[in-house]
ZAMARMAR-704841 format. One record per residue (C-alpha): residue number from 1; residue in three letters; y, z, x. Coordinates in pm, whole numbers, plus 50000, padded with zeros to 5 digits. Each point is the difference from the previous one (the first is absolute). Layout:
# residues N
   num   residu      c2      c3      c1
   NUM      ALA       Y       Z       X
...
END
This chain:
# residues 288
   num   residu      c2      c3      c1
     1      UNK   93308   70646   37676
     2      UNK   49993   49926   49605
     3      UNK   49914   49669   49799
     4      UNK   49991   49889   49661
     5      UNK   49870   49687   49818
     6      UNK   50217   49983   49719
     7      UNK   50056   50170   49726
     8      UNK   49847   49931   49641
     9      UNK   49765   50040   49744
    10      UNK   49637   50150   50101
    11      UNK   49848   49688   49856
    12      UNK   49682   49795   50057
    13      UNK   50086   49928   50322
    14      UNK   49988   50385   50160
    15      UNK   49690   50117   49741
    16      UNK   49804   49711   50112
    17      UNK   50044   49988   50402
    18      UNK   50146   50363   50047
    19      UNK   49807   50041   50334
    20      UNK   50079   49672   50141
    21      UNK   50418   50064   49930
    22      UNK   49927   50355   50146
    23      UNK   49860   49811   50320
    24      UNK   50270   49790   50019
    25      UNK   50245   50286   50021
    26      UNK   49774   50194   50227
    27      UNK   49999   49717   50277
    28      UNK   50368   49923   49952
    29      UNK   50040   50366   50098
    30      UNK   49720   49947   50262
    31      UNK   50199   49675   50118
    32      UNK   50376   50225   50051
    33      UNK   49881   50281   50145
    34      UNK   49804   49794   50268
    35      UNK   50345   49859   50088
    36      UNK   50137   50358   50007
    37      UNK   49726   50169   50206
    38      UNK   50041   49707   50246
    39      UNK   50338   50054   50075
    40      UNK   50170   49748   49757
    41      UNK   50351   50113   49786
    42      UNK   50024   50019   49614
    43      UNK   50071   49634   49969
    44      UNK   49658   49873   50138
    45      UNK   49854   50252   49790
    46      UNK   50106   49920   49666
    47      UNK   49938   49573   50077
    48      UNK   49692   50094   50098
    49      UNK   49915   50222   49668
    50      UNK   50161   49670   49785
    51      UNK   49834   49739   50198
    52      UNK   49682   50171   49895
    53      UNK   50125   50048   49606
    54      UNK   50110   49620   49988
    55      UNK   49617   49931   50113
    56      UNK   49832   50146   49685
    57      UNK   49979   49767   49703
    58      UNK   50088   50278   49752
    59      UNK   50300   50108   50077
    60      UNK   50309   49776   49939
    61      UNK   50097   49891   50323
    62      UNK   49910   49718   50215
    63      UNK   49669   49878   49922
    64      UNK   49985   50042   49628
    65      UNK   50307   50026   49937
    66      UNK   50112   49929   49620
    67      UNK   50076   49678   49894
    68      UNK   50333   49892   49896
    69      UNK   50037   49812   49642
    70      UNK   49937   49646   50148
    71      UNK   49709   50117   50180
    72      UNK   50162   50080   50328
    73      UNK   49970   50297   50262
    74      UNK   50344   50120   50113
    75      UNK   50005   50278   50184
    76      UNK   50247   50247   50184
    77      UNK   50010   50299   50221
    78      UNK   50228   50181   50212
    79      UNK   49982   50261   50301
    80      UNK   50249   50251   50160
    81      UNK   50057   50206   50295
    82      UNK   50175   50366   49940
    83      UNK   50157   50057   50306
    84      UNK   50247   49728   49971
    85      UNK   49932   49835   49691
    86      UNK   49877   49662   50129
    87      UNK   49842   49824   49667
    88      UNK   49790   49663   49972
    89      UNK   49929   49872   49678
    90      UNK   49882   49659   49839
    91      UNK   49983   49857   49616
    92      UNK   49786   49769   49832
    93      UNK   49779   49875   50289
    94      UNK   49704   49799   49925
    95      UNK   49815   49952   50380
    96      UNK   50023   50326   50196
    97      UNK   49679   50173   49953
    98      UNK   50136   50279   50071
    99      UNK   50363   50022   49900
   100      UNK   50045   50353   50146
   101      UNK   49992   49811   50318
   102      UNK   50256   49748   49901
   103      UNK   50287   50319   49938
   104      UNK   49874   50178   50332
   105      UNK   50110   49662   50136
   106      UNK   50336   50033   49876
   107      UNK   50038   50398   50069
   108      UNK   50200   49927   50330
   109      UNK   50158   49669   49886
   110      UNK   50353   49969   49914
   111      UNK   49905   49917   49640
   112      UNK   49820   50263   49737
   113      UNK   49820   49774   49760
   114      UNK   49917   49672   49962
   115      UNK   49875   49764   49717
   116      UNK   49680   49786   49945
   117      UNK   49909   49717   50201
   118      UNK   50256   50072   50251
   119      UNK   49838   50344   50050
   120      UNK   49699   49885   50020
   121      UNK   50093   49756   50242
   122      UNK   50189   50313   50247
   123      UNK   49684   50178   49989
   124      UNK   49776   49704   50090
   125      UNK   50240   49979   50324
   126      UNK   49931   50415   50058
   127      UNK   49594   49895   49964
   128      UNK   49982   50123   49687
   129      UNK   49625   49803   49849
   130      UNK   50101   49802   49715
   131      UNK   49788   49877   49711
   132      UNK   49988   49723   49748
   133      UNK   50144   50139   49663
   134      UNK   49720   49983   49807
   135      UNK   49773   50235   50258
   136      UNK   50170   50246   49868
   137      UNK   49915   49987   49652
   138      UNK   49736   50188   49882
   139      UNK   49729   49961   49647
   140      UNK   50162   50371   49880
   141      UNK   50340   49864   50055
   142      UNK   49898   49710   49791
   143      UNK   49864   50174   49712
   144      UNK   50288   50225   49995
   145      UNK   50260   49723   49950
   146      UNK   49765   49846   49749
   147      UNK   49961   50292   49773
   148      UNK   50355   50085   50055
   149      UNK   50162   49981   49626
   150      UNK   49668   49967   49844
   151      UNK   49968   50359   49959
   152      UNK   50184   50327   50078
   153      UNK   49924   50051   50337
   154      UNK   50088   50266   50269
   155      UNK   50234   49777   50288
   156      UNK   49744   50166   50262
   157      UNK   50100   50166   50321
   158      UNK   50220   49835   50206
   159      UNK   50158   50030   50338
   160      UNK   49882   50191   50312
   161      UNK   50144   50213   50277
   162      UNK   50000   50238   50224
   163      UNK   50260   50280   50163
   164      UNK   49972   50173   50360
   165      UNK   50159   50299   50208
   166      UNK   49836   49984   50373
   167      UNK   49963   50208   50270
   168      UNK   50364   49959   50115
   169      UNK   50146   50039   49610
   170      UNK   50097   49616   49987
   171      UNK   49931   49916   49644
   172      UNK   49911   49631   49878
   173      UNK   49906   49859   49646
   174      UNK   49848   49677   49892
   175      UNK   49953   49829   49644
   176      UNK   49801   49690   49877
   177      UNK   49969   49782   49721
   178      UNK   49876   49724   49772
   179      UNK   50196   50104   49722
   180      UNK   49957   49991   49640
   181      UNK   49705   49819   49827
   182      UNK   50166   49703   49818
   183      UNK   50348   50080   50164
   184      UNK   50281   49672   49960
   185      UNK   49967   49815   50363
   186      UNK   50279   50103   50220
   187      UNK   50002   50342   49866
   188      UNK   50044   50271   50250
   189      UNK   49970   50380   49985
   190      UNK   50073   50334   50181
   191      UNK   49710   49993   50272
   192      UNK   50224   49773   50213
   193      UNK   50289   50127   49909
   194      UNK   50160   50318   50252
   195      UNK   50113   50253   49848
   196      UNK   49803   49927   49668
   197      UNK   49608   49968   50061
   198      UNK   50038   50098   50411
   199      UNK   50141   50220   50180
   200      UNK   50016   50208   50343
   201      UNK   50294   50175   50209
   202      UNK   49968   50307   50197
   203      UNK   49930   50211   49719
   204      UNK   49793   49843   49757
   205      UNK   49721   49743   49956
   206      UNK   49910   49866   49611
   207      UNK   49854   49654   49897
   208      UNK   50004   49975   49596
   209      UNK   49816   49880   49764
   210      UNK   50007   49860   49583
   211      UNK   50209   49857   49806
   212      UNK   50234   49835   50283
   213      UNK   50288   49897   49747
   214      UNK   50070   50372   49910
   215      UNK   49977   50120   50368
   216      UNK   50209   49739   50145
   217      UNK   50286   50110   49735
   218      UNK   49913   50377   50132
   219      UNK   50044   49887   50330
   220      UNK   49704   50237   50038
   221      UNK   49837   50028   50390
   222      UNK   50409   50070   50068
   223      UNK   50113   50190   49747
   224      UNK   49655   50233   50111
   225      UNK   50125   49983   50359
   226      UNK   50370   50107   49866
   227      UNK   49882   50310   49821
   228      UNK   49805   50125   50279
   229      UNK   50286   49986   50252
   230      UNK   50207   50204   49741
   231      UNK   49756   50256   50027
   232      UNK   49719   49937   49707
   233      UNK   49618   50088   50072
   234      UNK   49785   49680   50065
   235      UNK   49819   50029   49668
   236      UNK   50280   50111   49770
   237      UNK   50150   49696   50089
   238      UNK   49786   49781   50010
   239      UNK   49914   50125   49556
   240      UNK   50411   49944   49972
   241      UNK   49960   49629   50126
   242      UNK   49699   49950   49748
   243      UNK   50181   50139   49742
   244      UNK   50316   49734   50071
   245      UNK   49769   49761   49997
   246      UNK   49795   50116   49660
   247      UNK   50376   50020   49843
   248      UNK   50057   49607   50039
   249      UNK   49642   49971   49850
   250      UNK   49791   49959   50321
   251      UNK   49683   50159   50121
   252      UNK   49838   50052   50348
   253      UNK   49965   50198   50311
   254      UNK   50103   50045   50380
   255      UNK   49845   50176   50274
   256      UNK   50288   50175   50270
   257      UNK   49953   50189   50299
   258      UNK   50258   50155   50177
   259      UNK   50035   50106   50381
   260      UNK   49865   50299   49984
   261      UNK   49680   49901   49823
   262      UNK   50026   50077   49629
   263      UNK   49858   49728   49770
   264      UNK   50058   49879   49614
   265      UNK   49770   49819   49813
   266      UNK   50179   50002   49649
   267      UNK   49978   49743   49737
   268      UNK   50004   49986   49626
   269      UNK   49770   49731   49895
   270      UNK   49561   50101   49927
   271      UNK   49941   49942   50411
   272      UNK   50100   49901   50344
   273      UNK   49761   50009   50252
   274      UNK   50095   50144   50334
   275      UNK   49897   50159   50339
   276      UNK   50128   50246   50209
   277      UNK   49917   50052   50358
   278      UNK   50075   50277   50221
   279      UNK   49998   50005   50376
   280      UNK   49709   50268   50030
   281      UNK   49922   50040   49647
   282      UNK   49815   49737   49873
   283      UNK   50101   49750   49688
   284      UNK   50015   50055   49647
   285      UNK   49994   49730   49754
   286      UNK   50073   50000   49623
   287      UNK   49931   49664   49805
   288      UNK   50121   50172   49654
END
């Protein structure tokens, strides 16, 4: 079981509440692997590992989630299954509290992804809790926009995920996101996205993270997948997607797992921070 909370700069942010983000990490770990050790597949573990992620005002995701230029939280997120590639995904909702839920709505619907208010409106039907809009905003998020332009400023970390092989080698990823800080309304990047931000199939697991422009023109969490089922080790392919996505002038990370077990954690900007848990070894986490 890995998860990341976005890649980025090791700014104010991590210095200044390193322990708390490393607690958040540790009890989205906690949260899969009680799923796993109770029986539950690789899909209920990485939802539960997001839900907790999407919970922590911090990370980009859910609540706290960065604001859009007009002031607005859109967020997206997408999950998939490996074993036969069912995928849920949703853009630009503003009401789902937690729109990890809204795409594991959709993971055994007809349709992949669907698009704001509509979305929103499917996962209310599936019980998903919705919010008013502005409940999600937070005072960071708020300052952020605000001093956006006003200075040079690191964009922040963005996105979080998480990636899972389980006891029977099924494999499932899952990706969320508020986006960019200042970002035009309407804009949408690779975290929903299959076969950009997300992605899972008997083989591999990845869920991406950066600058979403530049991976959705690598086609990234596929173009990993494709390497490793033409014979590529996990991490050597995982530094050739990163370095397709550095040559269009992007920057970021993934974690991958693959069905036998082996992890990567690359990523070329200052940090990412990340977890890995181990069925009878313990955790590790890494906020830089």
């Amino acid at each position: 079981m890995v998860v990341h909370a976005g890649a980025g700069a090791f700014g104010d942010v991590l210095r200044e509440h390193e322990a708390a983000c490393r607690d958040a990490l540790e009890r989205a770990l906690a949260s899969a692997a009680a799923e796993l050790e109770n029986g539950k597949d690789a899909v209920a573990a990485v939802r539960a590992a997001v839900i907790v992620l999407e919970a922590f005002p911090l990370f980009n995701a859910g609540y706290g989630s960065a604001l859009s230029a007009d002031g607005s939280v859109e967020m997206s997120a997408a999950l998939m299954r490996g074993s036969d590639r069912a995928a849920g995904a949703v853009a630009a909702v503003s009401r789902t509290r937690h729109p990890i839920l809204a795409a594991d709505a959709l993971l055994d619907a007809p349709q992949v992804l669907m698009i704001g208010a509509r979305a929103d409106e499917y996962a209310a039907a599936h019980g998903a809790e919705q919010w008013e809009p502005h409940q999600f905003v937070t005072e960071r998020q708020q300052v952020r926009l605000a001093e956006l332009g006003a200075r040079d400023r690191s964009p922040g970390h963005g996105t979080v995920g998480a990636v899972c092989v389980d006891r029977d080698r099924m494999l499932a990823a899952a990706t969320s996101t508020g986006g960019l800080v200042g970002q035009r309304p309407g804009r949408v990047g690779d975290s929903p996205l299959i076969g950009a931000g997300t992605w899972a199939d008997p083989r591999i697991a990845t869920s991406c993270t950066g600058d979403g422009e530049a991976f959705i023109r690598v086609g990234a969490a596929r173009l990993l997948a494709a390497l490793v089922e033409q014979g590529a080790r996990l991490e050597a392919a995982a530094q050739t997607v990163l370095g397709e996505v550095q040559r269009l002038g992007g920057g970021g990370g993934l974690i991958a797992v693959d069905a036998l077990g082996n992890v990567a954690t690359p990523f070329t900007t200052e940090a990412m921070p990340r977890g890995v848990w181990r069925a009878g070894a313990g955790l590790e986490l890494e906020v830089g």
